[in-house]
C-alpha positions as CSV (number, residue, x, y, z in Angstrom):
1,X,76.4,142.0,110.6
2,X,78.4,139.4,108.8
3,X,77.0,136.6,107.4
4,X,78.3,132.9,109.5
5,X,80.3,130.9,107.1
6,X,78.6,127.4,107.2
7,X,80.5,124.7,108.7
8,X,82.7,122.6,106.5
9,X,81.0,119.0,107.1
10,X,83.2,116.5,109.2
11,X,84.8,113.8,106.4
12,X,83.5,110.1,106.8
13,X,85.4,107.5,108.3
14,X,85.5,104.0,107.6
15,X,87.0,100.8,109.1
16,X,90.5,100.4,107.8
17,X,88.7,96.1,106.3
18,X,86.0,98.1,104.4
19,X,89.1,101.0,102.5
20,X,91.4,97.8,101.7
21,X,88.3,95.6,100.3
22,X,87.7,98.4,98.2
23,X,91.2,100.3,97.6
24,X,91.1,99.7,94.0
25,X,87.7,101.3,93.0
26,X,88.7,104.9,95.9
27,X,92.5,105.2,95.2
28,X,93.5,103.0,91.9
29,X,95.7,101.0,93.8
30,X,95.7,97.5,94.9
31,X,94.7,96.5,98.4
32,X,98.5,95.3,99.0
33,X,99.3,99.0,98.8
34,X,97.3,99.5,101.3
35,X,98.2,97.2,103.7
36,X,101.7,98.1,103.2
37,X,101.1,101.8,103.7
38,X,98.9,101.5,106.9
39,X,101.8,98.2,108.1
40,X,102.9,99.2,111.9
41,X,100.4,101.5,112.4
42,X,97.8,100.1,115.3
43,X,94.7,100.1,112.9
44,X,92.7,97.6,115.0
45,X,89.3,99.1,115.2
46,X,90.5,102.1,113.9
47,X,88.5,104.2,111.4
48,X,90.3,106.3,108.3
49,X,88.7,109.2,106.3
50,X,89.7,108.6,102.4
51,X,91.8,111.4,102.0
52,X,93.8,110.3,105.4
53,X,94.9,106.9,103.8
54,X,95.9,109.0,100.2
55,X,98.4,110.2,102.3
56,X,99.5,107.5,103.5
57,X,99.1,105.9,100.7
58,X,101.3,108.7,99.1
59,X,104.0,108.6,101.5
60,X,104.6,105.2,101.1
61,X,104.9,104.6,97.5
62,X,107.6,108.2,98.1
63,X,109.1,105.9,100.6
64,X,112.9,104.7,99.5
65,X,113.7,100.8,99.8
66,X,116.2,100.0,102.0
């Protein structure tokens, strides 16, 4: 019989307050980036894994200026 992979562990999610407070020691940016990648997005309550806000984080810093 084959041997069951083990289960990859679910990522942690945090509170959108608690990844802004500390945006500068988890992605090297300042929490302004943050708040301007997660703006229009209904984050009320709403809790974020780390490596769902690099993307965000990512695709906003990509995004052009109008």
């Amino acid at each position: 019989m084959a041997a069951k992979k083990p289960q990859a562990a679910e990522a942690p999610k945090y509170p959108i307050s608690e990844l802004i407070a500390q945006s500068k020691a988890i992605f090297g940016v300042n929490p302004e980036v943050v708040a301007g990648a997660v703006h229009g997005i209904d984050v009320t309550g709403d809790e974020f894994t780390v490596d769902e806000v690099k993307g965000l984080i990512e695709a906003f810093l990509k995004r052009k200026v109008k």
